[in-house]
C-alpha positions as CSV (number, residue, x, y, z in Angstrom):
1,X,61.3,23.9,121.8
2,X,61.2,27.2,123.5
3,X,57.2,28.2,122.4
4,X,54.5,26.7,120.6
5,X,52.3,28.1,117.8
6,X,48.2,28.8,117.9
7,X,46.4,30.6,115.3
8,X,44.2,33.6,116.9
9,X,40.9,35.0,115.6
10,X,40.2,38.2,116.1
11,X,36.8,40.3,115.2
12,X,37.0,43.9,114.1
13,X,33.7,46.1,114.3
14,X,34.3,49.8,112.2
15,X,31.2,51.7,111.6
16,X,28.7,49.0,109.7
17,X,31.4,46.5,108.3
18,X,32.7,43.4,110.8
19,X,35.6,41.8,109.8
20,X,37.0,38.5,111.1
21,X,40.5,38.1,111.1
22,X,43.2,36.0,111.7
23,X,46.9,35.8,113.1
24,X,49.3,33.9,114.4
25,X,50.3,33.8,118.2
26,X,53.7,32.2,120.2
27,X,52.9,30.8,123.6
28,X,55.1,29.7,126.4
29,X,54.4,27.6,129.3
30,X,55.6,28.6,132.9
31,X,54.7,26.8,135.9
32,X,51.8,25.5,134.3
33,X,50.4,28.7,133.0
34,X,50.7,30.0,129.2
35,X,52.6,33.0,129.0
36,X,51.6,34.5,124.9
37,X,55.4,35.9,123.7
38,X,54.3,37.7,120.8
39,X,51.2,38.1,118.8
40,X,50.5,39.1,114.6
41,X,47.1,39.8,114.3
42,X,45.1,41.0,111.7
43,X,47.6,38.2,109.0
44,X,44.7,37.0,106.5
45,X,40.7,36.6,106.7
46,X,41.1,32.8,106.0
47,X,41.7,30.4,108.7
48,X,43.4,27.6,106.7
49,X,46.0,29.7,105.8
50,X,47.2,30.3,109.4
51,X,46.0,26.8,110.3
52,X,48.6,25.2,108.0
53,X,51.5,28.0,109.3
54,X,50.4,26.9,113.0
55,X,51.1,23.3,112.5
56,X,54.4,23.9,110.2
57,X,56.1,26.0,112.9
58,X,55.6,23.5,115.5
59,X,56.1,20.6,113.6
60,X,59.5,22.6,112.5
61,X,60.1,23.9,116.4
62,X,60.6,26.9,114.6
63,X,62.6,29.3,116.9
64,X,60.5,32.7,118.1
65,X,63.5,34.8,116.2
66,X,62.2,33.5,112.5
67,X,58.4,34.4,113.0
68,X,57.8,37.2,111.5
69,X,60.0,36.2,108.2
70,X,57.5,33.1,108.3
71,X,54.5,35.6,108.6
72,X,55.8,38.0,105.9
73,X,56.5,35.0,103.3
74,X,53.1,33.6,104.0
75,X,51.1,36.9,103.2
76,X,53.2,37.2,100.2
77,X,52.0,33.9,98.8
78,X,48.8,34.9,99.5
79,X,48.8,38.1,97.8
């Protein structure tokens, strides 16, 4: 498997509203140290969502290339 998948939460402050998000990041280990390949932030408010994505691509070994197709098709079924 070239990366593995964590979900990343990400807190926006504009003017008086906070908003938690989340997204969906690849990481890659080199030499011991994680290297983050490519991030989608801001994907959904709802953790579970992005939990169950996170564990489906690596489960799948799902190749870097496919991500954002997985992403797009997730906020789709969510809309």
């Amino acid at each position: 498997m070239n990366c593995h998948y964590i979900v990343v939460r990400e807190e926006y402050i504009d003017d008086a509203n906070p908003r938690t998000t989340f997204g969906i990041a690849a990481v890659k280990e080199y030499d011991g140290c994680p290297i983050i390949m490519q991030t989608i932030s801001d994907v959904c408010q709802k953790y579970a969502p992005l939990q169950q994505l996170v564990r489906c691509c690596n489960e799948l070994e799902l190749e870097l290339i496919h991500l954002h197709d997985v992403v797009e098709d997730l906020i789709v079924k969510l809309s």
